[in-house]
N, C-alpha and C positions, 0 to 999 in steps of 0.2 A: 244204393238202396238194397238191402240185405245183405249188405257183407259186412262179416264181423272183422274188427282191429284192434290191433293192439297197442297201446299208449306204455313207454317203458320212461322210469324216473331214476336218476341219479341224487341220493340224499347222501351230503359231504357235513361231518361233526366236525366243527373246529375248538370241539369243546373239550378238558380232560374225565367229561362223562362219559357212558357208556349207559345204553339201554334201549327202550323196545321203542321204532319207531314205528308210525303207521299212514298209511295213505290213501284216504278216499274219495270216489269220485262221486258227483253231484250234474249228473247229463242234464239238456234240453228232454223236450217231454217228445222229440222225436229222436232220441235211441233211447236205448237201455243198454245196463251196463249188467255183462253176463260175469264181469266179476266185481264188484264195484272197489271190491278195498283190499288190502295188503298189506303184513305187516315183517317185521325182522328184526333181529338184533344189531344194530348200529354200533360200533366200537369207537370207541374215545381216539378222536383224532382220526376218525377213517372213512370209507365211503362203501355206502349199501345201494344196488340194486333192485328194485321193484317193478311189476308188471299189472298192469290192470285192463281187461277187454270190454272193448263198447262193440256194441248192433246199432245198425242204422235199420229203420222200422219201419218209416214214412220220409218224404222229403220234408228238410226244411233248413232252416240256418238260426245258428245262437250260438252260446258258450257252453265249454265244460268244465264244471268249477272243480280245483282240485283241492283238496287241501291235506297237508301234511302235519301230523304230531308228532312231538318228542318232548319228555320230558318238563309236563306242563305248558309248552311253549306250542305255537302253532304257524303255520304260512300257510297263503292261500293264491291259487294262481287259475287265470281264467284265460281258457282257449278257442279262439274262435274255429267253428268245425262246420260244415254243412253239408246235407245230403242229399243226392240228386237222381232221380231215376236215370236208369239203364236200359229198360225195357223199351220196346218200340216203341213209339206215341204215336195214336192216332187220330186227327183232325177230322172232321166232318161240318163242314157251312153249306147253311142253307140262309138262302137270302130274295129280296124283290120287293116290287110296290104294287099296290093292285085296288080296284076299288069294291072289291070283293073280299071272303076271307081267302084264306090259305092253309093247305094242312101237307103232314110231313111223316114219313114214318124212322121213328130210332131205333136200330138194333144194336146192346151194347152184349158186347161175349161175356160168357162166364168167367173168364181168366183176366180180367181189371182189376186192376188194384184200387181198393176205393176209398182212399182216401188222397187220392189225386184226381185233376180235372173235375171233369162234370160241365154241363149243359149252358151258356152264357147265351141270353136273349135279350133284343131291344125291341122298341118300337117305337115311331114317328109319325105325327102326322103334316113334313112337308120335308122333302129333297133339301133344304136349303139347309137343315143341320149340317149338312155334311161341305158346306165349301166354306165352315166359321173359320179355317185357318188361311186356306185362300183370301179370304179378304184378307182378313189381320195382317200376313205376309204383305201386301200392298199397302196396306194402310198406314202401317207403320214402316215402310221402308224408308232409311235415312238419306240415302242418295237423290244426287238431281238433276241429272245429266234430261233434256226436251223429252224423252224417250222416256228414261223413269218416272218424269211425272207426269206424264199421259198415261201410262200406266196406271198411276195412282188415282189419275180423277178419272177413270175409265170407271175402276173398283167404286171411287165415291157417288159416282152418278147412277149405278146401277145397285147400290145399297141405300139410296134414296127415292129411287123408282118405285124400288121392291120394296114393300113393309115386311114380310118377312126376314130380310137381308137384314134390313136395323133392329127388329127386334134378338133375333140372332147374335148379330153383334153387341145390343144392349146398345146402343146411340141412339138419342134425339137427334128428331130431325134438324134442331137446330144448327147441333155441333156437328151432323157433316156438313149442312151447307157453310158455315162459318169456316171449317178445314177445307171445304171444295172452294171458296173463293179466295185461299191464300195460295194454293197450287196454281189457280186458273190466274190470278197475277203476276207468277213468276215465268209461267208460258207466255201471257201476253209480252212480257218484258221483253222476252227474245225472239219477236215478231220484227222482221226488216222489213223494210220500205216495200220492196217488191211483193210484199204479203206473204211472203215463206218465213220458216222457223231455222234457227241456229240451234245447235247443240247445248252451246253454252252461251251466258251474254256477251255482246260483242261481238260474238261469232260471226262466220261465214251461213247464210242457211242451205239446207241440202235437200234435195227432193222426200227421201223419203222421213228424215225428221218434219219436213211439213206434210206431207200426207197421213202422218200417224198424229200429230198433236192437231191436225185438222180436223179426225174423226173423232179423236176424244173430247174434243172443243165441241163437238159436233151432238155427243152422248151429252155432256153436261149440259148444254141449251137444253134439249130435251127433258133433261131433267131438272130445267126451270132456275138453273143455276145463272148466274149472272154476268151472260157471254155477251157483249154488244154485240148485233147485229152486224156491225161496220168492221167489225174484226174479222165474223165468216166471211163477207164477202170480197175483203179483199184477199182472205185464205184460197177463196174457189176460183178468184181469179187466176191463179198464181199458179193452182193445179192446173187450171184448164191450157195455159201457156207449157207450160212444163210436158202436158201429153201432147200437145201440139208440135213439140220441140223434135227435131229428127234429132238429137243425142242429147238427151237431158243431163242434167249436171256432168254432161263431158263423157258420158260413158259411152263404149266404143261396141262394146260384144252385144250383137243380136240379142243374143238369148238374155242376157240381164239389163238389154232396153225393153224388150217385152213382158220381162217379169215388173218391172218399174210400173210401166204404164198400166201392169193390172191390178198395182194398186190405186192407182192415181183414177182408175176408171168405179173402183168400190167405193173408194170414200167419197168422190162426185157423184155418184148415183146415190148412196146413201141419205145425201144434201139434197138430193133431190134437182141436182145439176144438168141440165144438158150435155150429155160426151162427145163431143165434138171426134171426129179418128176414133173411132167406135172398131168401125169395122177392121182398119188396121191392126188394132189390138188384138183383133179379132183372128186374125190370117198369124199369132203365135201360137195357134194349137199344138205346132210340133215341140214348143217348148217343155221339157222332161219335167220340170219342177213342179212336184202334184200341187203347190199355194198359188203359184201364176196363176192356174187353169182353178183354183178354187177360190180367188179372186171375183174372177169373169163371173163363175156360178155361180155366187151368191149375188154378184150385183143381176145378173139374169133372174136369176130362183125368185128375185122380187118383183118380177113383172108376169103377170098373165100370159099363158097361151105361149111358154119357154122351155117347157120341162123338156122336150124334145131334146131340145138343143141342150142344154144342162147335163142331161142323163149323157149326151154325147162327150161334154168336157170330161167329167171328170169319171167316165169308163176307166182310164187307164188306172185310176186311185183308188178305185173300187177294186182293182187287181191287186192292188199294193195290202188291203185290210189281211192284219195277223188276227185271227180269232181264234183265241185261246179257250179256253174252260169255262173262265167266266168273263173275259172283257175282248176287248177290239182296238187296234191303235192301226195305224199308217205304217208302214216300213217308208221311214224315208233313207234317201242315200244321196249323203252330204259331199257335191263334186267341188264347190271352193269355196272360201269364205264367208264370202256372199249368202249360198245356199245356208251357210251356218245358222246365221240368223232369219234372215228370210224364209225359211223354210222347216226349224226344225221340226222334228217327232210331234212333241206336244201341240205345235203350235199347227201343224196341217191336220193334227187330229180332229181340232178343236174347231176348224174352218171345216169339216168334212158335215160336222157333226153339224153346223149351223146349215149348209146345204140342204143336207137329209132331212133337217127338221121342216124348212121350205118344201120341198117337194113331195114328203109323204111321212106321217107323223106314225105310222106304222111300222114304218121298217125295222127292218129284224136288228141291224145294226147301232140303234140308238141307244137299246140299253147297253149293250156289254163297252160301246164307247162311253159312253157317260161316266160309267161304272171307271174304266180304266184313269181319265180324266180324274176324279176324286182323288182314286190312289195319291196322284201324281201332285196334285196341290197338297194333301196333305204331307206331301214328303219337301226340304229345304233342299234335298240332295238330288231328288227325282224331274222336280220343274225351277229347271237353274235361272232361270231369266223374269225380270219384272215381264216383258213382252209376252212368254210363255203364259205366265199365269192370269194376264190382260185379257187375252185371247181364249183360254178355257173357260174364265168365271161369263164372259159374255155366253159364252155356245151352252153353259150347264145353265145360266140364268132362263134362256130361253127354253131349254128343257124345261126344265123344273115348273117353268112358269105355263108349258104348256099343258103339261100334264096335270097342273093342279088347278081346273078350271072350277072346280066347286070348294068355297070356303069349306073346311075340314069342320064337323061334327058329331062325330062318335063317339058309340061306346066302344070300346075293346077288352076283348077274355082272351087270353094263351089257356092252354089247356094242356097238359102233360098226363096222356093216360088220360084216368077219370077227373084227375086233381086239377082245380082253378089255379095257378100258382102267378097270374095276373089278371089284375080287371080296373078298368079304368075310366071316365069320359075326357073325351081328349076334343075340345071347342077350339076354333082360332087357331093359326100356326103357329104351335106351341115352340119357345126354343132350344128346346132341351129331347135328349132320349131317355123315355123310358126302359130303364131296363131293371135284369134281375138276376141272380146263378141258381141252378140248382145243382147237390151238389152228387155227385156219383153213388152216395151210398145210398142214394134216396130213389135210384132209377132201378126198373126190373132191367135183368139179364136173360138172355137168351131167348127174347119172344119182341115181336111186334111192337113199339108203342108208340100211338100217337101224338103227334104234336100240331095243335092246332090253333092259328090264329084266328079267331073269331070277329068280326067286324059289323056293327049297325049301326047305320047310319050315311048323310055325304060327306064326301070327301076322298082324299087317299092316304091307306095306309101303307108306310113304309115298315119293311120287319128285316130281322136278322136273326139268325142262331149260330152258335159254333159248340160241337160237340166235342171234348178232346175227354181220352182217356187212354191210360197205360197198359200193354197186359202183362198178365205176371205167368211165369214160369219156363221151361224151357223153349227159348226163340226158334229153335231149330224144328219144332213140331207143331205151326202154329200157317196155318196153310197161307200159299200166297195170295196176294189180292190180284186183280186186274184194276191199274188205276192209269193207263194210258200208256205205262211202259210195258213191256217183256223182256224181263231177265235171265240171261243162263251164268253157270259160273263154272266152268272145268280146270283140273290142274293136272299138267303133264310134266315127264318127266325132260330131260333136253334131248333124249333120243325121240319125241313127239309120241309114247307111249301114253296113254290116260294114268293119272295115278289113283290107284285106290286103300285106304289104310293112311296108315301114321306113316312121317316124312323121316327117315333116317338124318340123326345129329351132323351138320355139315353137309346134307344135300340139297345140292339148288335145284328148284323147280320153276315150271313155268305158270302162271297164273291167267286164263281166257276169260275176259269178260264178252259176252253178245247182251247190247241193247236194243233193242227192236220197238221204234215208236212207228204208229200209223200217219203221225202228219208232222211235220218240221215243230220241233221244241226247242225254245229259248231259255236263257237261266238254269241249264240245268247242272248239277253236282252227282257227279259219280261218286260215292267214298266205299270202298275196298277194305275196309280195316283191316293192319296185320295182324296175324294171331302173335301172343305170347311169345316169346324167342324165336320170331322172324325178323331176317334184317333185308330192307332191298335191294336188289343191284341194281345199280345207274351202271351201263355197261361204259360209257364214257368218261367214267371218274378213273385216273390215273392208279388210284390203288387198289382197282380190279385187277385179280389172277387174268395176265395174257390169254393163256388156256381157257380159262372160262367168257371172257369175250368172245373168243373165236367160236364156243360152244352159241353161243347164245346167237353169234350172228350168222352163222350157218346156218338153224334154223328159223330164226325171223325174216333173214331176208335183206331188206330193204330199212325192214321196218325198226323204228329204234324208241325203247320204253322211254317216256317222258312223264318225272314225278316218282314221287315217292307212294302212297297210298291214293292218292284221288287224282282220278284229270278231270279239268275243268272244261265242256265244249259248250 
């Protein structure tokens, strides 16, 4: 974006004419062309040279139609080109739910470019917009391994509980119950004698495919789905043998008999089962895996007069919570296989988040987890697993569902400044966002301006904004921010001299980056960019000058540059 180019053409006569060719150009309505045409004298049987310059104005992408004459005749050629800012861009979200309004103040600089970015807002009146791809992901999952389709009726049972989830998704009730009873037949299928689940038909069954297709069997009764009664009970028999078992399905290590039996004691208590070896289970608090011990919690968190003991499991996972900017997840740390599934990231998040909600619906922790949770379903890449995303849509259902204890009926006004720029009544948990852009040229610069979500009425409303825009002019006079990092950037020479001024043609220098964050950051991207005719030295690449390696590690040390312009930590 603003820099000018130059487009050069080769016109070749195969003709025994000679005379005046010409060539014009025809830009998209994001550049202009500061020369647009050209013309010459073309000779008979030979080849002319031409030159025509374009600006880039605005971003955007199209074609630049060219077309050539000569001699009555004419050719037309069409370039695809597109223009992309260079200037900083700057992000600003503001986001929450509340059953109150909300207000916000935007400061955009004078140095924007405005015909980029600008102001993007929604509004909601129910949490459950946001896990429409979560289901979906479930719902349509083609696999069918006892596992992923408990998964799947986990999702169908709890999108038939909820009327919000189905209208969301746009199902009749009927078509999930009708899809929830082809799932729940092909589990029953691989039901064995002993009342435990195989993987596949035929199979061998294994403790924890019957304690997970137990609970989902367990969700769908509940959700009035059509579970024989004679099927759970001989499921719970079968758990209760199994916790009973000093090495259940043959397993040998302490610590993954105790993580077993913590689930075999959740989904019995869930059932509403008597736990027989309660207290033994009990005596694995030294168990490191934060879902063992958030197993227990939840199956406790559901009885009276426990939170004590609760708040005691899972202290140590409350140590484990990353809180970032805006969200909150678990650090977990995966020691073997086992833990892989049993326990990953998403899925002890997700279990954190159903405790919290049992023992205090205030906690500070709920939203920025929830919040992280969403991310994570709407991503294919982020929440790898049917079991993952099992496990969040239950712990967000139960959010969402607590928090939205009043059917939604309001009006609602955004307000930008003085300007109404939405107004709406929003009745019933609508399943859709309102939203809308305003567009940067439309906002004041350099003062104050509000933005306000106005709210009347019950229920709750959900909002969102994101502010982006670009600045223009020179990068280098444009003051820095405080946004969680401190940056310095020094360059010295190899004798550890500071350098000041322009770098002399063939001197190598050294380049200091200091990052200074106040609390441990994840995902982060350093990028360095070279300037114009700099090239780097990887002091280890073989066709480094000897001398200059030696220069280089003299002064570093130990230390050895890794990468070309960015490192990644």
């Amino acid at each position: 974006l603003g820099d000018e180019f130059e487009m050069s053409f080769s016109l070749v006569n195969t003709s025994d004419q000679a005379g005046e060719v010409t060539v014009q150009l025809a830009p998209p309505p994001f550049l202009s062309a500061t020369q647009p045409s050209a013309s010459a004298m073309l000779p008979a049987k030979g080849t002319v040279e031409l030159s025509l310059r374009l600006k880039a104005e605005r971003p955007g992408e199209g074609d630049v139609q060219v077309v050539a004459s000569f001699a009555g005749a004419s050719d037309r050629l069409s370039l695809p080109i597109r223009s992309v800012i260079r200037y900083p861009v700057e992000d600003n979200a503001f986001f929450g739910n509340d059953v109150a309004s909300a207000a916000f103040s935007l400061v955009v600089p004078q140095e924007v470019i405005a015909d980029f970015g600008g102001l993007e807002f929604g509004v909601a009146n129910t949490g459950f917009v946001d896990l429409e791809d979560g289901f979906t992901e479930l719902l349509d999952y083609p696999y069918g391994c006892t596992e992923q389709l408990s998964s799947r009726l986990i999702a169908y049972a709890r999108a038939s509980r909820l009327a919000p989830v189905a209208r969301v998704l746009g199902k009749k009730p009927a078509a999930i119950k009708a899809e929830a009873a082809a799932l729940i037949g092909k589990i029953l299928a691989r039901q064995g004698w002993s009342g435990g689940f195989a993987f596949w038909d035929n199979g061998k069954t294994y403790a924890y495919a019957s304690a997970y297709a137990t609970m989902a069997l367990d969700e769908a009764f509940d959700a009035g789905f059509p579970v024989p009664r004679s099927v759970m009970d001989r499921a719970y028999e079968h758990l209760l043998g199994l916790l009973s078992a000093e090495k259940p399905d043959g397993i040998r290590d302490e610590r993954s008999i105790h993580a077993l039996k913590s689930v075999l004691v959740a989904v019995l208590s869930k059932g509403g089962q008597t736990t027989r070896n309660f207290e033994d289970v009990l005596a694995g608090f030294a168990n490191p895996l934060p879902s063992a011990r958030l197993y227990l919690a939840g199956a406790l968190a559901a009885r009276p007069g426990l939170g004590a003991l609760v708040l005691r499991l899972i202290e140590p996972i409350l140590n484990k919570v990353v809180v970032d900017a805006e969200d909150a997840f678990v650090e977990t740390e995966t020691l073997n296989t086992w833990d892989a599934g049993f326990g990953s990231r998403v899925k002890t998040t997700a279990m954190l988040l159903t405790v919290l909600q049992r023992l205090d619906r205030a906690h500070p922790f709920l939203g920025p987890i929830a919040r992280w949770l969403v991310k994570r379903l709407g991503s294919k890449r982020l929440a790898t697993t049917t079991h993952d995303r099992a496990y969040a849509l239950m712990a967000l259902c139960d959010y969402y569902e607590g928090l939205e204890e009043e059917e939604p009926d309001f009006d609602i006004e955004v307000r930008l400044g003085n300007e109404i720029v939405m107004r709406d009544h929003m009745a019933g948990r609508a399943p859709d966002l309102y939203s809308d852009r305003v567009s940067m040229a439309s906002i004041a610069r350099d003062k104050a301006v509000p933005l306000t979500f106005a709210k009347k009425g019950p229920g709750r409303m959900y909002y969102h904004a994101r502010l982006r825009y670009a600045l223009r002019g020179d990068v280098t006079k444009i003051a820095p921010k405080a946004n969680g990092f401190t940056l310095a950037r020094r360059t010295f020479s190899l004798d550890g001299e500071p350098l000041e001024g322009a770098v002399g043609r063939g001197e190598p220098y050294l380049v200091e980056l200091d990052v200074i964050a106040p609390a441990a950051r994840r995902f982060v991207v350093i990028d360095d960019p070279l300037p114009a005719g700099v090239e780097a030295v990887h002091v280890n690449f073989e066709t480094v000058s000897p001398a200059l390696k030696k220069r280089f590690r003299d002064l570093l040390g130990d230390l050895r540059p890794a990468g070309y312009d960015h490192r990644e930590i």
